[in-house]
C-alpha positions, 0 to 999 in steps of 0.5 A, spaced: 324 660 615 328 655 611 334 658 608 342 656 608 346 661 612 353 661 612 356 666 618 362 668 618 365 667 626 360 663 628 365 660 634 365 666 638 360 669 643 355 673 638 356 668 633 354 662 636 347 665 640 345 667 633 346 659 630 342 658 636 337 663 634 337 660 626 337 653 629 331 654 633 328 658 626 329 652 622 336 655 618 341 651 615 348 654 618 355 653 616 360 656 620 367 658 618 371 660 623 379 660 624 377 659 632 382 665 634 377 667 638 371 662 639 372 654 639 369 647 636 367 646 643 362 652 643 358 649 637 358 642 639 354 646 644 349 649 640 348 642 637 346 639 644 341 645 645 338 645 639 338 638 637 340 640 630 346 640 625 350 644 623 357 644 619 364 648 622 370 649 616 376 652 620 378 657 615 380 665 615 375 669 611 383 673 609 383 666 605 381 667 597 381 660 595 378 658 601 372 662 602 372 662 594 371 655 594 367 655 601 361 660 597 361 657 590 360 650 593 356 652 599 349 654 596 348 659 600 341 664 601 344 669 605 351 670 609 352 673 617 357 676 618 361 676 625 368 674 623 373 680 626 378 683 630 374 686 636 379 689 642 379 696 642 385 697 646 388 692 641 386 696 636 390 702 638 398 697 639 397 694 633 392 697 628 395 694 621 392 687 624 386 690 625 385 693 617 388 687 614 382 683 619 376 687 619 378 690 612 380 685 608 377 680 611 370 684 609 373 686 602 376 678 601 368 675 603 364 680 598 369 678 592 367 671 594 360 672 595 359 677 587 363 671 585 358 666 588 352 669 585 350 671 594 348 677 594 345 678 601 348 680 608 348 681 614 353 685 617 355 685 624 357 692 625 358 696 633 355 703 635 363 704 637 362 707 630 358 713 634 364 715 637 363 720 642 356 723 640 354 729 640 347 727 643 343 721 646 339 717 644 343 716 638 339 714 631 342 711 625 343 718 621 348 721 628 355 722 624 360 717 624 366 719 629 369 712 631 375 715 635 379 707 634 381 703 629 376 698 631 371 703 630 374 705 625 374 699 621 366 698 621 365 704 618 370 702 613 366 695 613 360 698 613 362 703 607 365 697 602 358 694 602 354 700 601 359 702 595 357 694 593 350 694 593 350 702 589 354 698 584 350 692 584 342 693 585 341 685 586 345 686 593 342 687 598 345 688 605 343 690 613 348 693 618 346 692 624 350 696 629 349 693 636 351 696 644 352 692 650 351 684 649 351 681 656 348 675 660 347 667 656 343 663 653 338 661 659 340 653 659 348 656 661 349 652 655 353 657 652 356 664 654 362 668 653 368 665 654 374 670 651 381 666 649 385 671 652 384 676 659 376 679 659 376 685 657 369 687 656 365 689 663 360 682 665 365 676 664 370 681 668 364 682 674 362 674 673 371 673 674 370 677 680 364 673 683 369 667 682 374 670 686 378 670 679 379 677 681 380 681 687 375 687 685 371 690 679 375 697 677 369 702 675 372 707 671 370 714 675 364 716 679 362 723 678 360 722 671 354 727 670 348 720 671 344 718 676 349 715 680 356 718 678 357 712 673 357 711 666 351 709 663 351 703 657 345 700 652 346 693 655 342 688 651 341 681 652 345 675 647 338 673 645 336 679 645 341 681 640 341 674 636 334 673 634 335 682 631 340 677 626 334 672 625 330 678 624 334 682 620 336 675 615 327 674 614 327 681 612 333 680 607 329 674 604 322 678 604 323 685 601 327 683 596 326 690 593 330 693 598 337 694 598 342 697 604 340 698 611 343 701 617 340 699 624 341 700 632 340 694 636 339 696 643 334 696 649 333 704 648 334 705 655 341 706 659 343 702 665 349 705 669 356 700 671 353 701 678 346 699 677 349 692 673 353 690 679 347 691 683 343 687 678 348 682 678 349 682 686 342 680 686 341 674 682 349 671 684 348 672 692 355 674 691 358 681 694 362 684 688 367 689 691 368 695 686 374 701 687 374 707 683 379 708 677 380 714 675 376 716 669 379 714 661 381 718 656 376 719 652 370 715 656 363 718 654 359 719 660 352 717 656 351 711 651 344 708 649 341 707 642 334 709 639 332 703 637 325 705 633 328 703 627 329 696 629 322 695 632 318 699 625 322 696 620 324 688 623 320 687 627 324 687 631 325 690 640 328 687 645 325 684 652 329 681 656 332 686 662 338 687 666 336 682 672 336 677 666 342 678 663 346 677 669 342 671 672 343 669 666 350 671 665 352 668 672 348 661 670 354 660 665 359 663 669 358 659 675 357 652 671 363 653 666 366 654 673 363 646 674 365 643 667 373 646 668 374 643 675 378 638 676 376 630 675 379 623 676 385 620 679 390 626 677 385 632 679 390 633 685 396 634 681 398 641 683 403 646 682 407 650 686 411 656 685 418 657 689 416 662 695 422 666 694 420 669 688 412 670 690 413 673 696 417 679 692 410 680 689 409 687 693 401 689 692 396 683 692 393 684 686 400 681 683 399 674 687 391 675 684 395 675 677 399 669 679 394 665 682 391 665 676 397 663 672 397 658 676 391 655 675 391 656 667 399 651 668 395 647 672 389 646 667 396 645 661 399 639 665 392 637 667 390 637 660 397 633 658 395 628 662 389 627 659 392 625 652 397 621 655 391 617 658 387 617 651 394 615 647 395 608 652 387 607 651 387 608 643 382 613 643 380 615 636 384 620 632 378 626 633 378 625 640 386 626 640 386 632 636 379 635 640 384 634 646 390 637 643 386 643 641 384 645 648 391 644 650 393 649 645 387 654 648 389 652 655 396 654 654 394 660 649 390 664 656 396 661 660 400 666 656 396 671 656 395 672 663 402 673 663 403 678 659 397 682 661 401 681 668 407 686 666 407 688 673 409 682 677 417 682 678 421 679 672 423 673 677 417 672 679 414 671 671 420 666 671 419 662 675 412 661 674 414 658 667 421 654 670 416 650 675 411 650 669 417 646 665 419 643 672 412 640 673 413 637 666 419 633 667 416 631 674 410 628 670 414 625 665 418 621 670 412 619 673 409 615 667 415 614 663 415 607 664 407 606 662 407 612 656 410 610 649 416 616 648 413 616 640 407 620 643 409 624 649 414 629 644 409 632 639 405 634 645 410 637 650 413 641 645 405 644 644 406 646 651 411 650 650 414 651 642 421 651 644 424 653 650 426 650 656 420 645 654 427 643 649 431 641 654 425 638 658 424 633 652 431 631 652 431 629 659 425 625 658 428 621 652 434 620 656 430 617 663 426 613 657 432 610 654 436 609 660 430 605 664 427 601 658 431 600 652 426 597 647 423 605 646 426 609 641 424 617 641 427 619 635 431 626 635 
């Protein structure tokens, strides 16, 4: 198979299995990708593993002169498309983003492609489309009841693109409504590594194996299954990626075909209680779990009818349960290796006024502000890094991957903070004060080997205003008292 494929959102986790998958099968693939949620980092991945090229454009699919000019100049035979907003909870606080994302994103890119003369696609839809179903297996005729905007704003997208192809014949389209992906690509090369806090099921069990978090919460155990706990279509990433494969081949093979809609999952359902005790087994670690109670809404039973896929692409998942999580902690545990500290800075560290942690009352709080701490740790860490490169004249490309991990880093030290709402106020303070503390102290330490020039713009990265403000100042002042040949400009 050799066709050029642009796919929309192929920095993500789905998104860079399937570029792997089209890789592997001898595609073309450009990547656009605002890397809201996905990094330059994980292509640069898919690149070493596949020993193939592939392009990246940083842009938002919301963007109509860029994406306008992305498909008229790209040629392409065929677009995936990933690109969305996609946290359920998220969804339900700010619902507007999520139509201006996943809606208007979808309706910006079909515009685009009608103009471009690229008229098939490939659309990553989801089985939250389902809701609440009345029955399961769920087939691809079940009735559309998605109870959240997230949900809601597939069925739309699915919509819009059945509406372009009744419009226009020569278009033709699959949606692929997929369940549960879970586990790696088996190399551990590539995995799911969310910006912000996890909140799907298998990187929260991989935090708990990495002592990241005290326990697994199962939300209810008296659920009419076998064990008492939900029941979910798991499917394997690779799994899932080689059905987008699929679904491109079929897309260029039956060119007299024009809007389909398919499950993608195992067909069979695996209980919550039942992947932890997969998982325990292919980590050798315990995985503690305490039961919440049930969430509103929370359906007992969930799995796909997934014969559609097997007699139309030829396509039908084979990797099981234990394979996922072996895979899944293959990845997890070799990221947790990639991230450990290294060189003559590694035993820099941080500490947090005693004062203020010990009036954090319950221990998950000091799990909370374990973990912020160890995003600040990897914030100064990565400060140091640029510094060194800047005294070594390292190439402006590696200035600016380094800059971009500095923003991620200090992006999910944010997001720790906000998810931790109940730790005491003057804790959450004093975690972002010594933060700015360790900063000076850092300044102070290498003032007089780092030009002032480039310490300014990369601390107000750490920060964007703030006390970080204050920091800076402190540092011009120290840098013009000890060295007068220096200028740092305010």
């Amino acid at each position: 198979m050799k066709h050029r494929v642009l796919v929309t959102g192929g920095a993500g986790y789905i998104g860079t299995h399937t570029c792997t998958a089209l890789l592997d099968q001898g595609c073309e693939v450009t990547v656009v990708d605002n890397l809201s949620n996905g990094t330059a980092e994980a292509l640069e991945q898919v690149k070493r593993l596949t020993q193939q090229n592939l392009t990246l454009i940083e842009a938002d699919i919301r963007d109509r002169e860029s994406m306008h000019r992305i498909l008229r100049e790209g040629d392409f035979d065929v677009v995936v498309h990933f690109a969305a907003l996609k946290v359920l909870t998220e969804s339900l606080s700010d619902p507007v983003k999520y139509y201006d994302h996943n809606v208007g994103g979808t309706a910006v890119l079909l515009e685009a492609m009608q103009a471009a003369g690229v008229r098939n696609l490939v659309f990553s839809s989801s089985a939250a489309v389902y809701g609440m179903p009345e029955t399961v297996p769920i087939d691809e005729n079940a009735p559309l009841l998605g109870s959240n905007p997230y949900a809601r704003t597939k069925a739309i997208g699915e919509s819009i693109i059945a509406d372009q192809v009744r419009a226009d014949p020569r278009w033709r389209a699959v949606c692929l409504r997929y369940f549960n992906p879970v586990g790696a690509h088996e190399s551990g090369l590539i995995g799911e590594s969310p910006l912000n806090v996890p909140t799907n099921l298998m990187p929260i069990v991989c935090e708990v194996a990495l002592g990241k978090r005290p326990r697994l919460q199962i939300f209810g155990d008296q659920h009419p299954t076998p064990d008492g706990t939900c029941v979910r279509d798991f499917i394997h990433i690779m799994d899932l990626a080689e059905g987008h494969v699929r679904a491109v081949e079929w897309l260029m093979q039956n060119p007299g075909q024009n809007c389909l809609n398919v499950n993608l999952g195992t067909g069979n359902g695996h209980s919550v209680q039942q992947l932890v005790n997969a998982f325990e087994e292919a980590s050798g670690r315990r995985i503690p779990c305490e039961i919440a109670p049930v969430r509103p809404g929370e359906v007992p039973s969930v799995f796909a009818q997934a014969d559609l896929a097997r007699d139309v692409l030829g396509w039908q998942a084979k990797r099981p349960l234990d394979a996922m999580c072996a895979d899944a902690w293959r990845w997890a545990s070799r990221a947790r290796e990639r991230a450990r500290p290294r060189g003559p800075l590694c035993g820099f560290r941080l500490q947090i006024d005693h004062f203020h942690v010990q009036r954090a009352e319950q221990p998950h709080h000091l799990d909370r502000i374990a973990r912020v701490v160890a995003m600040a740790q990897l914030v100064i860490g990565l400060l140091c890094v640029l510094f060194v490169m800047h005294l070594h004249d390292a190439p402006r490309s590696q200035m600016e991957l380094a800059v971009r991990h500095l923003e991620f880093a200090k992006r999910r030290q944010m997001a720790e903070l906000r998810s931790a709402a109940s730790i005491d106020p003057l804790a959450e303070q004093a975690l972002v004060i010594t933060t700015d503390r360790a900063v000076v102290e850092l300044f102070i330490g290498l003032i007089g080997q780092i030009p002032g020039q480039a310490a300014l713009p990369v601390a107000m990265c750490l920060n964007g205003g703030g006390e970080i403000e204050a920091t800076c100042r402190l540092v011009r002042f120290l840098d013009r008292t000890r060295d007068g040949r220096r200028r740092w400009g305010d």
